[in-house]
C-alpha positions in Angstrom: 43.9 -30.1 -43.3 45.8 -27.3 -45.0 43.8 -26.0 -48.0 47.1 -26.6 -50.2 47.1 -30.8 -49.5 42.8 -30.6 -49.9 43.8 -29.1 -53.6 46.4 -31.9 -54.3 43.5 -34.5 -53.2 41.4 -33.5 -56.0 41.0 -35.6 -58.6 38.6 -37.8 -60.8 35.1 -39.1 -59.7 33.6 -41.0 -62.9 30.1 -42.4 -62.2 30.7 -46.8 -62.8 28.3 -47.6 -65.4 27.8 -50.5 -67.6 29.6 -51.5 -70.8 29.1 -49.3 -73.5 28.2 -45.7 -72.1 28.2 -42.3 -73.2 32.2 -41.1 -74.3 31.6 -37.6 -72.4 34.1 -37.1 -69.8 33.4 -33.6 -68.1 36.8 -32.9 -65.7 36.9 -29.6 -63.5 40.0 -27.7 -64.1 40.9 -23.7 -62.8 43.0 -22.3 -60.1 42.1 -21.0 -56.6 41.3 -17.5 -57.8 41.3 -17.4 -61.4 37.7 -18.5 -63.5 36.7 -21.9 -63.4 35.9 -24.4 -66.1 35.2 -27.9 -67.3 36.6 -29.7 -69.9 34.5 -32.1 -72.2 36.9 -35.2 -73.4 35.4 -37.8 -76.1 36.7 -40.4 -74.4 35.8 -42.6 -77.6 38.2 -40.7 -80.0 42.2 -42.3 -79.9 43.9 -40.2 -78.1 41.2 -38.9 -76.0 40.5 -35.5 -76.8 38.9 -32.2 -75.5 35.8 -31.1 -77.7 34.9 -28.2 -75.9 35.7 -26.0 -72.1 32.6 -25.0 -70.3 32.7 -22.0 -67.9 31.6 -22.6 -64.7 32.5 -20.4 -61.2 35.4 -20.5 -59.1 37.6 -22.8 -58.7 35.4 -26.1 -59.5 36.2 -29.2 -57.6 33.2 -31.9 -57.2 31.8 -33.1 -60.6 28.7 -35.4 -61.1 26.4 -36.7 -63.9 22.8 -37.5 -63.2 21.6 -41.1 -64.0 19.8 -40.0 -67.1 23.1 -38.3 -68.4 21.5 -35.1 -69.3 23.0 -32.6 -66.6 26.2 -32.4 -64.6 26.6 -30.5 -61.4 29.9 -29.5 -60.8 30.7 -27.7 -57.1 32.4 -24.6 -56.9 34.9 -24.4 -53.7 35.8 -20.4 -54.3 32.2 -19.4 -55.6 30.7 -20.8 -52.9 27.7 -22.7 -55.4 27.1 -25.0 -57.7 26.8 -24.9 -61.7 24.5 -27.5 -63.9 25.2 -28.1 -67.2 23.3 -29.5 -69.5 24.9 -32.2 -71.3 23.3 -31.9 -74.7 24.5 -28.1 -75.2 27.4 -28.4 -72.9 26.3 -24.7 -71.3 25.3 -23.7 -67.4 21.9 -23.9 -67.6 21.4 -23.3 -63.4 23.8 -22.1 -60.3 22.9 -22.9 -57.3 23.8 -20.2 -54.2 25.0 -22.0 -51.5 24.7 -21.2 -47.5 27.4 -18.9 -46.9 30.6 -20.6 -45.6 29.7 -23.7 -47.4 32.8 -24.2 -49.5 31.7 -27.0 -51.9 34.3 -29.3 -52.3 32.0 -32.3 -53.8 29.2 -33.8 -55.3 27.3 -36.9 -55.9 23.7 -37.6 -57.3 21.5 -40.2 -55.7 20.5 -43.2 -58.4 17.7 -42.4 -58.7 18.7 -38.8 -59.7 16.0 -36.6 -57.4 19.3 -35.5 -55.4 22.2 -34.0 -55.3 24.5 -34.4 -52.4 26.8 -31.4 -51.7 29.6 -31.8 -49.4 31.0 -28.8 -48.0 31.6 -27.8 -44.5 28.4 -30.2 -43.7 26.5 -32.4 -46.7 23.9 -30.2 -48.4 20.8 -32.3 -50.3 19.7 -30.5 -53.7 16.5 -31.5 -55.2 17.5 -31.2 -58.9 14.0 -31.2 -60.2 14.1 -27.4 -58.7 17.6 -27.0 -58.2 16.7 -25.8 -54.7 19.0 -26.8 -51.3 16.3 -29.0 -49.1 18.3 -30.3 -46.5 21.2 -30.0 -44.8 23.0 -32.9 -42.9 25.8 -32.6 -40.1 28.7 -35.2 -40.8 32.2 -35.6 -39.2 34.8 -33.0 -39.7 36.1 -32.0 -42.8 33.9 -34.1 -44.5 35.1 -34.8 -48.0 34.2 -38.3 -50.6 30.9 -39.1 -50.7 29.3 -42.4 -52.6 26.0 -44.1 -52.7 24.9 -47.4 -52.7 23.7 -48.9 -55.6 19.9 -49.0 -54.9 20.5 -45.3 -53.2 19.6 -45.6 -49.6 22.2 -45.0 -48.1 25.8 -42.5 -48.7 29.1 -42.8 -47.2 30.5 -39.9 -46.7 34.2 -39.4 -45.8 34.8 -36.9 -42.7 38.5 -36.2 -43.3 39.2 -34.3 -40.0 38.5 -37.3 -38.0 39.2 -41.1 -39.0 35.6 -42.1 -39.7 32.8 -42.6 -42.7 29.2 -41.5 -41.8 26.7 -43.2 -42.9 23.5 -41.5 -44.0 19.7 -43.2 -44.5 18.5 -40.9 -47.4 14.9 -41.8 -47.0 15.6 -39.4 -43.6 18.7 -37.9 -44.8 20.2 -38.4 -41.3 23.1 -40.1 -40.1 22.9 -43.9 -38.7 25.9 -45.2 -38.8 30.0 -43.9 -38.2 32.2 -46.1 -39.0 36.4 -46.4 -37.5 38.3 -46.0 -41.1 42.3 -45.2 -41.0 43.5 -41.6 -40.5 42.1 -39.0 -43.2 40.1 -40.6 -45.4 39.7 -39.2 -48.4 37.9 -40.8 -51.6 35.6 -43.3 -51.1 33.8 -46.2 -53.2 30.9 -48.6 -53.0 31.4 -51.8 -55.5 28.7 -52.8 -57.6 27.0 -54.9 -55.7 26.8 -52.7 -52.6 28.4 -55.1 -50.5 31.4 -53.2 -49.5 32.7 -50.0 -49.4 36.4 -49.2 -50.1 38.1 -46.1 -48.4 41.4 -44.5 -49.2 43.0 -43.4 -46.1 45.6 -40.2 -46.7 47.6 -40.3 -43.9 47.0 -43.9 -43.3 48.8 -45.4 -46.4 46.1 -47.6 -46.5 42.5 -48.9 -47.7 39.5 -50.0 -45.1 36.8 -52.3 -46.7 33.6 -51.8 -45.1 30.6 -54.3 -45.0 27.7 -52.3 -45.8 25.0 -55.2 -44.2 26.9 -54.2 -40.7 28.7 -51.2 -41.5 31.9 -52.6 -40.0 35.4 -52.6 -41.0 36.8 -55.9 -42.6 40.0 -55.6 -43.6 43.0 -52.9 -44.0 45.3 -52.9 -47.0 48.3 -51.7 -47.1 48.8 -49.1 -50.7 51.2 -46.5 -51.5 52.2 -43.1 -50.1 49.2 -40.9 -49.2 46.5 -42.7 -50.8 43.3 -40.5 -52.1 41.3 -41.7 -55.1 39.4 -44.5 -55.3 37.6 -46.7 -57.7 35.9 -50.3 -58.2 35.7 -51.8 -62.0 32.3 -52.2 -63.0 32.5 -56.1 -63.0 33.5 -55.6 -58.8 37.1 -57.5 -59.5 39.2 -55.1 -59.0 39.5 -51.0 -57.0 42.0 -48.4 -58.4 43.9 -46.3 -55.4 46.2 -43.5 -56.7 48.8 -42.5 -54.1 50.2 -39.1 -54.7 53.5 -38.8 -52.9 54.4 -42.7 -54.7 53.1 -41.7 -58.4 51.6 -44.7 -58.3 48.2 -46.4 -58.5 47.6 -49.5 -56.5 45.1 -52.4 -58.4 43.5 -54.1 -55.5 41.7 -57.5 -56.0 38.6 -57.4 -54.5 38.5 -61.3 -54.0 41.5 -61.9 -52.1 41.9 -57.3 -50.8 44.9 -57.3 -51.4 47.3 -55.2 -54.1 48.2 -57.3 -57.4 49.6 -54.3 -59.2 51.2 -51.0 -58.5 51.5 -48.6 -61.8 54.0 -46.1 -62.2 52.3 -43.2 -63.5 54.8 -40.5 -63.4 55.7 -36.9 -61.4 52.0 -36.0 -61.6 50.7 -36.3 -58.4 47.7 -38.7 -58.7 44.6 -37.4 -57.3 41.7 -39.4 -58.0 40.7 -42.2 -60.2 37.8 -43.4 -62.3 37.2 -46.7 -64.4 35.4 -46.6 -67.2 31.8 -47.7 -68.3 33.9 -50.6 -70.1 36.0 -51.5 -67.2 39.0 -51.4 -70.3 40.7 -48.2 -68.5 41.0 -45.6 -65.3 41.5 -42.1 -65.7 43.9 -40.6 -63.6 43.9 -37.0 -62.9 46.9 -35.0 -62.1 47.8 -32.9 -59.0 51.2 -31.1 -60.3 50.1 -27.8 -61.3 53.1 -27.9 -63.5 52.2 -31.0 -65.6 49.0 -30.6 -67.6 47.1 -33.7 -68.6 45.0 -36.7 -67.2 46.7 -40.1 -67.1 44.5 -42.7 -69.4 45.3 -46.9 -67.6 44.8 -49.3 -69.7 43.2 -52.4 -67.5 44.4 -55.3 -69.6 48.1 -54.6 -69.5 47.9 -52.0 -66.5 49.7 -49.6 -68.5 49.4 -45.5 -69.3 48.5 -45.3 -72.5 47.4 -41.8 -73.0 47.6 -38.7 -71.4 44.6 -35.8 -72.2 45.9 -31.9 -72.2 43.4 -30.8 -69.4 45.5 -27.9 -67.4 44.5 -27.4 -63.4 42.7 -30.6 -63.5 40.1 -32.1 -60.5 37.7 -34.4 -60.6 35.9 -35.8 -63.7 32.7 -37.7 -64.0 31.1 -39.4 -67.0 28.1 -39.3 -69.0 26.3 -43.0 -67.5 24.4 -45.1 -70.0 20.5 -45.8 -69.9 19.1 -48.4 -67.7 19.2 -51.8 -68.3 21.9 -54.5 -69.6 24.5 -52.3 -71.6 24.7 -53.2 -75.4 27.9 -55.3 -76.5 28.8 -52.6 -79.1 26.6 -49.7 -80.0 28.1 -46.8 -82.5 26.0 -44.7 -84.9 27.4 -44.7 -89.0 25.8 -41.8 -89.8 23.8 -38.9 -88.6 22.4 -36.0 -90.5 20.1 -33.4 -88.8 19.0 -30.2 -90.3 17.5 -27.0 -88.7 14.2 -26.2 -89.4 12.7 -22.2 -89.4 11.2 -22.9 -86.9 12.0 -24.4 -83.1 9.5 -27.5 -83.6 10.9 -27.6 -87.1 13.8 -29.4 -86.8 14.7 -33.0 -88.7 17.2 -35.8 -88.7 18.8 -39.2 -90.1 20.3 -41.4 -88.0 22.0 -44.9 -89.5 23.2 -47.1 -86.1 24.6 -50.3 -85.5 24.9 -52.5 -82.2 25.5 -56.0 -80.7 23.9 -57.6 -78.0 25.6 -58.8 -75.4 25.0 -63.1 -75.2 24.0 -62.5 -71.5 21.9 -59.9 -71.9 18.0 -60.6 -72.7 16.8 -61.2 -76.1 15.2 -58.1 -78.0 10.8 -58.2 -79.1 10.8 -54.2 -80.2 6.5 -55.5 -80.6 6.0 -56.1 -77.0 9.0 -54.0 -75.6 9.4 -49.7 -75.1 12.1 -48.8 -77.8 13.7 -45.5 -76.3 15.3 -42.8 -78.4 17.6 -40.0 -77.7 19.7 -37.6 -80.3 21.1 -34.7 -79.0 18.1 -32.8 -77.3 15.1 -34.6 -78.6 14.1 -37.9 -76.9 11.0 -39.9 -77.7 10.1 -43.6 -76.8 8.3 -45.8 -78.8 5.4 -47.1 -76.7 4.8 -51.3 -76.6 3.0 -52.3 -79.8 4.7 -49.1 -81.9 6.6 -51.8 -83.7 5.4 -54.8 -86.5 7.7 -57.9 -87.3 8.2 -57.9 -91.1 8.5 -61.2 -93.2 12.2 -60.6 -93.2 12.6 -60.5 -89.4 13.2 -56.7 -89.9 10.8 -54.7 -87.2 9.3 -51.1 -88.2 7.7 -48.3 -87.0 5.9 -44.9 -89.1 3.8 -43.1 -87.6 3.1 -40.3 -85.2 4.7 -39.9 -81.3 4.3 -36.2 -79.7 3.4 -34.4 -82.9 7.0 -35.8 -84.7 6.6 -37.7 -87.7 9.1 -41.2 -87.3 10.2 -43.6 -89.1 12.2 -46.7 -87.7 13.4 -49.7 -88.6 15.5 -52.4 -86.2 17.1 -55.0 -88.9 18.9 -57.9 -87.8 22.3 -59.0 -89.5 23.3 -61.9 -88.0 24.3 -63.7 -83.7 23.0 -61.0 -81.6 23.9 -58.2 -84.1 21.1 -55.6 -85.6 21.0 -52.2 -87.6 18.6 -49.4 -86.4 17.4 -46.5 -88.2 15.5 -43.7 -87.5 14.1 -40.3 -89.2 12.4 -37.8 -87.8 10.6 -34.4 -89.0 9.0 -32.3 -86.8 11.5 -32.6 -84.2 12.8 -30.1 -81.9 16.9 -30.7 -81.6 17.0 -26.5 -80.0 20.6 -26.7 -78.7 22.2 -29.8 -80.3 25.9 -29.8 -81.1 28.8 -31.8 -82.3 29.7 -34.4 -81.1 26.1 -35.3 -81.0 25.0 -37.9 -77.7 22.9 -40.8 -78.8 20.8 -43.4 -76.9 19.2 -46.6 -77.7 17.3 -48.8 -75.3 15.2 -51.5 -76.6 13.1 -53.5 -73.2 16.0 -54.3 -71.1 18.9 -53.9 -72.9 20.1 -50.3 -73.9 23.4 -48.1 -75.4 24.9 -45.2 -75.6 27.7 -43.3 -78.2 28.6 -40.0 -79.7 28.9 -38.7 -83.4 29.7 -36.4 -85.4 26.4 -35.0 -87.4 26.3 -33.5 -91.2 24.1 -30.8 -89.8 22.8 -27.9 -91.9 19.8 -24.7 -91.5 
């Protein structure tokens, strides 16, 4: 395919996560020769908003988050490697030199997060505790989309030169399986339950469902003009197809595969697409190099509700949530951190707030691991850290890693609780606004952003 239409296919790959996960969107943006970048959007401000542009190399393409949300590895096609950054700094922290020839066009990292699949002119595995290429697998032609299964043993990758999917074991990081999709597929999706696997189909004009149990086609629906993007909701209802020559993105229902909605979304070329964490909207990114911005979906109404300034936009993945059962609402009221003289010096505030969502299981902060994370310090709070006070309240003071804590999880009424936290002898090295925070408490866990008083 000619290097022009792979451009245009570009577009959004936003990792589906839970309810509730971290507002960081991190979208590649930069021309074919010019220098590279990624945008940051809070995607919990209103309008969605850039906070800050990381550079990266040459014309970036393939974005992805690993599982624990503290690095992003974007692939650069021109540069020929790969950049990581770190989340909590937003700066490169690694690049990766490539095989030369490779021409990274995307990435994806295993669930598990040991791996980084690189797809190029074959599919490159990256073992991110090293950040060192350890395998390298022969696909189809012109592979391009690549997407794991939920419990990570398997990746579909998209081979765009041909009108198949391979199908790679990663316990052997070898191809078992090619599957018969439509002509030139392009993005690809598994739904949360890992039973099927949806594949836009460029010259096709269509979608093939695949059954992952037998890795055989099971239906073939119809979409706009030159599908590419693709994207299940994270409750599995519903998959997002934009189709660049229509404007348009086709809502297909999962249940019945077929398409219940087609959105206008302007002369803006939709490349890819990506629901987020809360299933409540799909980014849409934008393939006119003449219209600047990524197209914000709201779910509900199937509307655009926003557009974000990114110029040269690609792909875009997300900062995912901790494990376990996402929090019904999770935000934090107030953070204050100050700066210490020295690195392991460093002290904070946090005030926090969150709901429980009624099908998620109850919280026992005495028996259960209580999980913290502000900016760049992370600390859990072993079973048995916490007491239950006579007014229901459960606290913690004492010492974890040589950091002085205090904590205290409160509740104030049905499923709803406060949590508070201060620290001294913390190292926060690197932290920034907006600052990233996680809370996970047993089995249930949440993520948000704020903006610290933060002083030296």
């Amino acid at each position: 395919m000619a290097l022009f239409a792979i451009v245009l296919a570009m577009g959004l790959a936003l990792a589906a996560c839970p309810a509730e996960a971290a507002p960081f969107a991190y979208v590649t943006t930069g021309g074919f020769d010019g220098a590279g970048s990624v945008s940051v959007i809070d995607t919990a401000t209103h309008p969605p908003s850039v906070v800050v542009t990381v550079p990266v190399g040459t014309f970036p393409q393939g974005v992805a988050v690993t599982p624990d949300g503290k690095h992003v590895y974007v692939a650069n096609f021109n540069s020929n490697n790969v950049s990581v950054i770190e989340t909590a700094t937003n700066t490169v922290v690694a690049t990766i030199a490539l095989p030369v020839g490779t021409f990274p066009i995307n990435v994806a990292v295993t669930p598990d997060g040991k791996h980084a699949y690189v797809v190029g002119n074959t599919v490159l595995v990256i073992r991110t505790a090293t950040n060192t290429v350890v395998a390298s697998i022969p696909v189809g032609p012109s592979p391009f989309g690549v997407a794991f299964t939920p419990d990570g043993t398997h990746a579909y990758v998209t081979n765009m030169g041909s009108t198949t999917v391979s199908v790679i074991a990663t316990a052997t990081k070898t191809v078992v399986a090619t599957v018969p999709v439509g002509n030139e597929p392009f993005g690809v999706a598994v739904t949360p339950d890992g039973k099927h696997v949806y594949v836009a189909n460029f010259f096709g004009n269509t979608v093939s469902v695949i059954r992952t149990a037998t890795n055989t086609g099971v239906a073939t629906i119809p979409v706009g003009t030159n599908p590419s993007g693709v994207a299940v909701t994270p409750d599995g209802q519903y998959a997002y197809v934009t189709n660049q020559s229509d404007n348009t993105v086709s809502v297909i229902a999962t249940a019945t595969k077929s398409v219940v909605a087609t959105i206008p979304v302007g002369l803006i070329i939709p490349d890819w697409v990506a629901v987020t964490p809360d299933g409540k909207h799909a980014y849409v990114t934008n393939g006119n190099p003449d219209i600047n911005g990524v197209s914000v979906i709201r779910t509900a109404t199937n509307t655009v509700v926003a557009t974000v300034p990114v110029s040269s936009n690609h792909l875009v993945a997300i900062v995912p949530p901790p494990p376990g059962v996402p929090f019904l609402a999770f935000s934090a009221t107030a953070l204050d951190i100050a700066f210490g003289a020295a690195p392991n010096d460093d002290s904070f505030n946090l005030h926090s707030q969150f709901t429980l969502s009624s099908t998620a299981p109850a919280i026992n902060p005495v028996t259960q691991a209580v999980t913290l994370q502000v900016g760049t310090f992370s600390t859990t709070f072993p079973p048995g850290s916490f007491a239950k006070q006579l007014d229901g309240s459960f606290t913690f003071a004492g010492v974890i890693d040589g950091v002085s804590l205090k904590a205290q999880i409160r509740p104030t009424g049905t499923l709803q609780y406060t949590f508070h936290a201060k620290a001294t002898g913390a190292s926060l090295t690197g932290t920034k606004n907006p600052v990233y925070v996680t809370l996970t408490i047993g089995g249930d866990s949440g993520a948000t952003s704020v903006t610290a008083e933060i002083s030296h």
